[in-house]
C-alpha positions as a Markdown table, in Angstrom:
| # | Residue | x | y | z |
|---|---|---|---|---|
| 1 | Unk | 3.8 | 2.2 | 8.7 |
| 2 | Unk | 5.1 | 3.8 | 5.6 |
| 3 | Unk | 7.0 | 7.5 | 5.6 |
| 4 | Unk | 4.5 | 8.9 | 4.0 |
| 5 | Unk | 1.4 | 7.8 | 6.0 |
| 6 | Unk | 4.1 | 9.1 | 9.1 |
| 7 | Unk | 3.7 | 12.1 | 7.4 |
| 8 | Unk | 0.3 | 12.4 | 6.8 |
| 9 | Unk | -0.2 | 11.2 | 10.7 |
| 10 | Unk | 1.5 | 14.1 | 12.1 |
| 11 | Unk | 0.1 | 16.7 | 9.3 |
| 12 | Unk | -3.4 | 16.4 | 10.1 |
| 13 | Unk | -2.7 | 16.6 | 13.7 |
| 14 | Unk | -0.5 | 19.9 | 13.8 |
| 15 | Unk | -3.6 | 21.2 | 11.3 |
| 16 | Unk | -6.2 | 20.9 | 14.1 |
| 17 | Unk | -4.3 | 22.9 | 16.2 |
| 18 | Unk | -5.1 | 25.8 | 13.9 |
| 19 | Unk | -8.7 | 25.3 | 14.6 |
| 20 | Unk | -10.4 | 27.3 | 17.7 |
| 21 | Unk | -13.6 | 28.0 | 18.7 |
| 22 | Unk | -13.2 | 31.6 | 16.9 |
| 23 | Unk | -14.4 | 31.1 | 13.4 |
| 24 | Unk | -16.1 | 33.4 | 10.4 |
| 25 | Unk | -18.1 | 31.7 | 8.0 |
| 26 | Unk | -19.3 | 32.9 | 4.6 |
| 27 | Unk | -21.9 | 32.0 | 2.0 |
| 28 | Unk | -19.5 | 29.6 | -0.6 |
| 29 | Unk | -22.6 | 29.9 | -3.4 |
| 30 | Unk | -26.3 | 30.2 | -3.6 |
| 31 | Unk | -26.9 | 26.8 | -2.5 |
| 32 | Unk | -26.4 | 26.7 | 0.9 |
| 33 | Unk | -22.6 | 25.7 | 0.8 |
| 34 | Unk | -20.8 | 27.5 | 3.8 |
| 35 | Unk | -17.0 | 27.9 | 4.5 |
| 36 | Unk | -15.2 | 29.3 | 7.6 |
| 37 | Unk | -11.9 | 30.9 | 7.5 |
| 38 | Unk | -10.1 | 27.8 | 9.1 |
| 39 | Unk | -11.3 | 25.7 | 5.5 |
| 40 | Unk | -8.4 | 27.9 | 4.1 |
| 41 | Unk | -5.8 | 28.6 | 6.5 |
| 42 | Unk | -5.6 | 24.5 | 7.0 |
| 43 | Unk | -5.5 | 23.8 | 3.9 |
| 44 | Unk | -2.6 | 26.5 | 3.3 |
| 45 | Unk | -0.8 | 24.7 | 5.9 |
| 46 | Unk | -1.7 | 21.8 | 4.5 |
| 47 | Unk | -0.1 | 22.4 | 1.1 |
| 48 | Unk | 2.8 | 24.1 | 2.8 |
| 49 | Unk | 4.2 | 21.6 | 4.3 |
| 50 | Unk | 3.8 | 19.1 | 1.5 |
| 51 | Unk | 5.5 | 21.4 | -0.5 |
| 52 | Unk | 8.8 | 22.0 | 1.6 |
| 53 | Unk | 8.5 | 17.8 | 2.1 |
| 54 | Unk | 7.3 | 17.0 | -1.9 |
| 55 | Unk | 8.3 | 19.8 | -4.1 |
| 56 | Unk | 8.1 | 17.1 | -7.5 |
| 57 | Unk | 4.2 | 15.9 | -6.1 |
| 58 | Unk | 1.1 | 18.0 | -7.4 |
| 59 | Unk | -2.2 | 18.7 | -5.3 |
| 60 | Unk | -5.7 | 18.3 | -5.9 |
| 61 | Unk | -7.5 | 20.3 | -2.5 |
| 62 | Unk | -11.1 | 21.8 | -2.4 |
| 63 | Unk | -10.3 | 26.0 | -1.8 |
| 64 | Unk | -7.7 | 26.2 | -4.3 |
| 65 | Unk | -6.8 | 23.7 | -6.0 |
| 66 | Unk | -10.2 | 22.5 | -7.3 |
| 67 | Unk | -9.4 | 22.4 | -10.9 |
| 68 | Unk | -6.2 | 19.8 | -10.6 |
| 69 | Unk | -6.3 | 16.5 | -12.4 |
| 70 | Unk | -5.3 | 13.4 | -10.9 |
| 71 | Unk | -1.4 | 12.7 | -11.9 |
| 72 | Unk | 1.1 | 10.3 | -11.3 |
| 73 | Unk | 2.1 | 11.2 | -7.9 |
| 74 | Unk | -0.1 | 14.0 | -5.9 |
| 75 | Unk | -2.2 | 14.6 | -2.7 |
| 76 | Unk | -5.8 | 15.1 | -2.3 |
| 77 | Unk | -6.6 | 17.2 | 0.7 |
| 78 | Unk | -10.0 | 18.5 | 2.2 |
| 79 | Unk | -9.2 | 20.5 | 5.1 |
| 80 | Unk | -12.5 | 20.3 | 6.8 |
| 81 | Unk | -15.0 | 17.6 | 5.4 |
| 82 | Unk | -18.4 | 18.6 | 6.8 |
| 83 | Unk | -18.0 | 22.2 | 7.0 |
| 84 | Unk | -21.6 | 23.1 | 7.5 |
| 85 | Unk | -21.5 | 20.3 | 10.5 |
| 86 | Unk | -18.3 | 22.0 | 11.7 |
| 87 | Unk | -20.2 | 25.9 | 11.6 |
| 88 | Unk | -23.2 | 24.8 | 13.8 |
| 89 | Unk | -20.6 | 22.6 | 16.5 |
| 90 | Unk | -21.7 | 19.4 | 15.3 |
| 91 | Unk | -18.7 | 17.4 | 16.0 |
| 92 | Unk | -19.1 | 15.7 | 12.8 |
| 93 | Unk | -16.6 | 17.0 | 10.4 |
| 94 | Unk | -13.1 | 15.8 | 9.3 |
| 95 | Unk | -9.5 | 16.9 | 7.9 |
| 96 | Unk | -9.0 | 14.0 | 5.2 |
| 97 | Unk | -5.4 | 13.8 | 3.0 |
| 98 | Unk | -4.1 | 10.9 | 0.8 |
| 99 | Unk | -0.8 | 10.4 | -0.6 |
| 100 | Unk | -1.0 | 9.0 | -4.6 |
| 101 | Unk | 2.4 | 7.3 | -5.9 |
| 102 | Unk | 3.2 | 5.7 | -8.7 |
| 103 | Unk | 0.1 | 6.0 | -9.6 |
| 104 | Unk | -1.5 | 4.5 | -6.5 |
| 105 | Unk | -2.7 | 5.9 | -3.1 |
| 106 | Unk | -0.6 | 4.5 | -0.6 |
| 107 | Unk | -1.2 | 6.1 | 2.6 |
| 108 | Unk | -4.6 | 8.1 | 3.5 |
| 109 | Unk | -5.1 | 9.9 | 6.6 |
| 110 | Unk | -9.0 | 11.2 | 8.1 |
| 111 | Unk | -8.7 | 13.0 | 11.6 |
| 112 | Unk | -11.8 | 13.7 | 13.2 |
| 113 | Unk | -10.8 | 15.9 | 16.1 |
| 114 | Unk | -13.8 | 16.4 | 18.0 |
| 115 | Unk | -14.5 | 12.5 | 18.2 |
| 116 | Unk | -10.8 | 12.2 | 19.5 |
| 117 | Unk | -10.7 | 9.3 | 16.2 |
| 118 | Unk | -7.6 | 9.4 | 13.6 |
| 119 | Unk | -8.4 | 6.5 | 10.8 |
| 120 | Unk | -5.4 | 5.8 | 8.6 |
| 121 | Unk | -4.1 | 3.0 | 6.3 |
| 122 | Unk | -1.1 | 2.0 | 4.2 |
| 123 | Unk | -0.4 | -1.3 | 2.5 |
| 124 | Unk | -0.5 | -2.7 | 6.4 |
| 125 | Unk | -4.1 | -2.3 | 6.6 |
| 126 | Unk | -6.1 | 0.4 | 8.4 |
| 127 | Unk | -6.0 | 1.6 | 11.8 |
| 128 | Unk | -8.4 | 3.5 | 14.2 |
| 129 | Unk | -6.2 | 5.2 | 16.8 |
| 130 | Unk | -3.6 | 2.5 | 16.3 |
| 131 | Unk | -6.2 | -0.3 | 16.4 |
| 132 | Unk | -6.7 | -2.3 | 13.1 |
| 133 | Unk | -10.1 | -1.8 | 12.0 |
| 134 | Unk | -12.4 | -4.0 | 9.4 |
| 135 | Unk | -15.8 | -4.0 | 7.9 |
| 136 | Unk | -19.0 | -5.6 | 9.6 |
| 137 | Unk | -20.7 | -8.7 | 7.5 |
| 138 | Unk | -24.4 | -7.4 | 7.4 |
| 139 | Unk | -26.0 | -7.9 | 4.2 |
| 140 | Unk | -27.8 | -5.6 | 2.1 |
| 141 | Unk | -31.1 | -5.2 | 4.0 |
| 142 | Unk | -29.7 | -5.4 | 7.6 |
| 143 | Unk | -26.6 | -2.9 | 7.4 |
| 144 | Unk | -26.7 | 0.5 | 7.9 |
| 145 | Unk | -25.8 | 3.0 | 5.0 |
| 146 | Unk | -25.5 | 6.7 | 3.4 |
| 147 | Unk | -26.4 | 8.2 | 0.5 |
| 148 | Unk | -24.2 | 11.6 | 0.3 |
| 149 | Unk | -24.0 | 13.9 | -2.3 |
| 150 | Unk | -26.3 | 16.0 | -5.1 |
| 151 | Unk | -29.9 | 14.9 | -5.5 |
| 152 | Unk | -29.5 | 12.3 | -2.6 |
| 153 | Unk | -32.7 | 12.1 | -2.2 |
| 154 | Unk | -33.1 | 9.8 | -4.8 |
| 155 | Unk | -31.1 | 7.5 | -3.7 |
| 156 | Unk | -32.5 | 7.5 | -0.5 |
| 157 | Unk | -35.9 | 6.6 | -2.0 |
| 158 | Unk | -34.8 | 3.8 | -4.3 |
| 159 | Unk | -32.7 | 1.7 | -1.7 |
| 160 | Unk | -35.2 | 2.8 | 0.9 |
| 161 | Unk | -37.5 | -0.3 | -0.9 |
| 162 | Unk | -34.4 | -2.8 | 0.1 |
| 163 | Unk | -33.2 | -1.7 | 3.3 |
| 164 | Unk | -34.9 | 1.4 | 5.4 |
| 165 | Unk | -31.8 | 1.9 | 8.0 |
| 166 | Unk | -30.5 | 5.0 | 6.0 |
| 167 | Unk | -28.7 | 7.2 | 8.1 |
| 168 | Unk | -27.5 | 10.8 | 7.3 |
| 169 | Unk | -24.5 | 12.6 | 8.6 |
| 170 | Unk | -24.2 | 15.0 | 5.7 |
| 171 | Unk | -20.1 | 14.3 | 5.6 |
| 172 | Unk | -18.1 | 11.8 | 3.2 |
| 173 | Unk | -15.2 | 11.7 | 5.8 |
| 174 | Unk | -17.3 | 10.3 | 8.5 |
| 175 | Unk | -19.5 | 8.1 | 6.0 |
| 176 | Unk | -16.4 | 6.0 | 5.0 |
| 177 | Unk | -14.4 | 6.1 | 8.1 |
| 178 | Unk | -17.7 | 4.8 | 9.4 |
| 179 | Unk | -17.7 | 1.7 | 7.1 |
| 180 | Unk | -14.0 | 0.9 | 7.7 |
| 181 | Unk | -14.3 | 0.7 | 11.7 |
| 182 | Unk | -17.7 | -1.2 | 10.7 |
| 183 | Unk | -20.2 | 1.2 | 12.3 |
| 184 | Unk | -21.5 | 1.5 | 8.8 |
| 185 | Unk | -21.7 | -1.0 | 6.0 |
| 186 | Unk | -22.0 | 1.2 | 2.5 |
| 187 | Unk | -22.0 | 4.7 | 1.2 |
| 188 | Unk | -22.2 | 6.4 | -1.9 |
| 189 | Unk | -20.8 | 9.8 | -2.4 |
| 190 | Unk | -22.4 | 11.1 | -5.3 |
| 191 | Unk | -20.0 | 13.5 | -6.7 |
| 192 | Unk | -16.3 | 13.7 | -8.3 |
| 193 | Unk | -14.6 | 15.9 | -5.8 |
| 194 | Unk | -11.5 | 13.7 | -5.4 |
| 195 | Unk | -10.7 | 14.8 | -1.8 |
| 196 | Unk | -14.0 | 13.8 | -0.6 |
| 197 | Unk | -13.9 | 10.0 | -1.2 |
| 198 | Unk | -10.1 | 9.0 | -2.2 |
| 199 | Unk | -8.8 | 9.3 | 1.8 |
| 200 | Unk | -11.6 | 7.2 | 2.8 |
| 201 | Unk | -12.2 | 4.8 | 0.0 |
| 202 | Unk | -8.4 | 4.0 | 0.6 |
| 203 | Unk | -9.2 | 3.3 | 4.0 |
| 204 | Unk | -12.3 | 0.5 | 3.7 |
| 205 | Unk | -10.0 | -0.8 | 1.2 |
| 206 | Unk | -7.5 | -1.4 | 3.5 |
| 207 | Unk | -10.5 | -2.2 | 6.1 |
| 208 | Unk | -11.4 | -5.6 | 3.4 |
| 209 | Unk | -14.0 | -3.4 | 2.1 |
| 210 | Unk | -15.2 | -3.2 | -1.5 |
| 211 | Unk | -14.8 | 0.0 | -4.0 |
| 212 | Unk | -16.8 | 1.0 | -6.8 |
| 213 | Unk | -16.1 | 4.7 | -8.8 |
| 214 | Unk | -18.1 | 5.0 | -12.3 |
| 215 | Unk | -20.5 | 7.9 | -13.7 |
| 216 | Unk | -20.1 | 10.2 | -10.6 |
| 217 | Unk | -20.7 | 7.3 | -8.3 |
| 218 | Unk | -18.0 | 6.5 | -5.6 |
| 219 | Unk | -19.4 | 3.7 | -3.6 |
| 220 | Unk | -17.9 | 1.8 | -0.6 |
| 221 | Unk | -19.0 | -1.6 | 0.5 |
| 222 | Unk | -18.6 | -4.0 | 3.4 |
| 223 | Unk | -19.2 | -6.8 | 0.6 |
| 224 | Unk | -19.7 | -6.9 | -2.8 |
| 225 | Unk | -23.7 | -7.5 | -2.4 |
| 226 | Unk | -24.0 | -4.7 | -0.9 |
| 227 | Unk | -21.9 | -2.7 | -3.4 |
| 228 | Unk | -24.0 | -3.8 | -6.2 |
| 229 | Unk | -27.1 | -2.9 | -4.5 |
| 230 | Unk | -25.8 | 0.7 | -4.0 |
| 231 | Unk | -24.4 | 0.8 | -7.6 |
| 232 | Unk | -28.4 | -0.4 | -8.7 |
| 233 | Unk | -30.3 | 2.1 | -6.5 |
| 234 | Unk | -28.3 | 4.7 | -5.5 |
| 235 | Unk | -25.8 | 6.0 | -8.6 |
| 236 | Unk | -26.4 | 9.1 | -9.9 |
| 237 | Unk | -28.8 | 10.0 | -12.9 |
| 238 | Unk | -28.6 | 13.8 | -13.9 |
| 239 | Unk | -31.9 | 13.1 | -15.6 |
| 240 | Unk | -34.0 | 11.8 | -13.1 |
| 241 | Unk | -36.5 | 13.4 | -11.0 |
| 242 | Unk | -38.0 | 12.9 | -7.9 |
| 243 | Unk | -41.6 | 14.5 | -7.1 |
| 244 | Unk | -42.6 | 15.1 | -3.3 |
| 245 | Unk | -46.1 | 15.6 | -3.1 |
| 246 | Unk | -47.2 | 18.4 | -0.4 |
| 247 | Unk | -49.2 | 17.3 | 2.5 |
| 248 | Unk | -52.4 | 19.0 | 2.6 |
C-alpha cells in the first residue's frame, strides 16, 4: 500500500465519524437534488486535512470546489455520493476521494459506512476490506448493469433490447464499487462531475476492469464487450428524446 492510499484509508474513516443520525437537508436546485449539512462539513474536513498533508496539490470536490480543472497533481473528493439515498436512510451512499500524481490517480478510496465495506486500490490492485477484489466474466446479455446520470432513461431503454437485468441504485460510488467486487459487471455514469467516477473507475481498473470516458460518458466494464455495448447504447446524446406514452 502506497502513503497516499494510507492516507486516504484513514481520511474517509475519521470523516464518517462526523456523520450522525442528526441531519438537515436543503433543496440543492429545482430539480430534486438534495444536500444535508454533513455533504459540507465532511468535505471541509476533507480538504482540511489534505491541505495541512498536500499544501502544493489542488482539489476538485462537489460543494465547493466544483469549478476546478483537473491538474497535474490534485484530489477529487465527494463527501457523500448518494446523498438523496443517504436523507431517506437508505444505506446506499458513499464518501469517495482519489489521489492524482504526476498526472495519474494512484490511490482511490470509496467508504461505504453503513454497509461496513471500504474499496480501495493503488498500483497493488484493489481491495474490499483488505481482500483483493476482481470483476465477474458475464457477457453482455447476462451481467447486471447501471445506467446513472441525466436523461438515464434513455439508456435504460436502448440496452434494455440487449440485456434486461438493469438495476438502479441512483449512486455512482456504489455502481462502480459494485463492478470491482463483481456484484455488477458495467456502468455508465453519464455526467463529467470528476468526483463521481474517478475514485471508482480507479478502482475496476485496478479490479482488471475496462474504462471508457468520451462525450460525457464514463463507462466501466468487466470486459471490453461489454464496454462497447454500454459505449453503443447507453452514452449520452443531449439531443435525443425519449417519449413515454401515458396509460389510459
Amino acid at each position: 500500500m502506497n502513503k497516499d492510499l494510507a492516507f486516504l484509508i484513514e481520511l474517509v474513516k475519521s470523516a464518517s465519524l462526523l456523520i450522525n443520525d442528526e441531519f438537515e437537508i436543503k433543496a440543492k436546485d429545482d430539480k430534486g437534488d438534495l444536500v444535508t449539512n454533513f455533504d459540507y462539513e465532511i468535505e471541509k474536513y476533507i480538504i482540511g486535512k489534505i491541505k495541512e498533508n498536500y499544501p502544493n496539490f489542488s482539489i476538485i470536490s462537489e460543494e465547493y470546489n466544483t469549478n476546478n480543472e483537473l491538474t497535474d497533481n490534485c484530489f477529487t473528493i465527494d463527501p457523500i455520493d448518494g446523498t438523496i439515498n443517504f436523507a431517506h436512510n437508505i444505506p446506499l451512499w458513499g464518501i469517495q476521494v482519489a489521489c492524482i500524481r504526476d498526472k495519474k490517480t494512484c490511490a482511490a478510496v470509496i467508504y461505504l459506512p453503513k454497509l461496513n465495506e471500504l474499496y480501495y486500490a493503488d498500483e497493488s490492485g484493489a481491495y474490499l476490506n483488505d481482500n483483493p477484489i476482481k470483476i465477474n466474466s458475464f457477457d453482455s446479455r447476462k451481467g447486471l448493469y447501471t445506467v446513472e446520470g441525466p436523461n438515464r432513461l434513455s439508456g435504460q431503454v436502448k440496452m434494455k433490447q440487449i440485456n434486461p437485468h438493469c438495476r438502479d441504485f441512483f449512486c455512482a460510488a456504489i455502481n462502480y464499487a459494485w463492478v470491482a467486487c463483481g456484484r455488477l459487471s458495467a456502468t455508465i455514469f453519464r455526467k463529467d462531475s470528476l468526483w463521481d467516477y474517478v475514485p471508482g473507475q480507479y478502482i475496476v481498473e485496478k479490479a482488471g476492469g475496462f474504462i471508457y470516458n468520451d462525450n460525457g460518458a464514463h463507462i466501466a466494464a468487466n470486459n471490453n464487450e461489454f464496454l462497447e455495448i454500454m459505449k453503443t447504447h447507453s452514452s449520452f446524446d443531449p439531443n435525443e428524446e425519449v417519449v413515454i406514452k401515458k396509460v389510459k
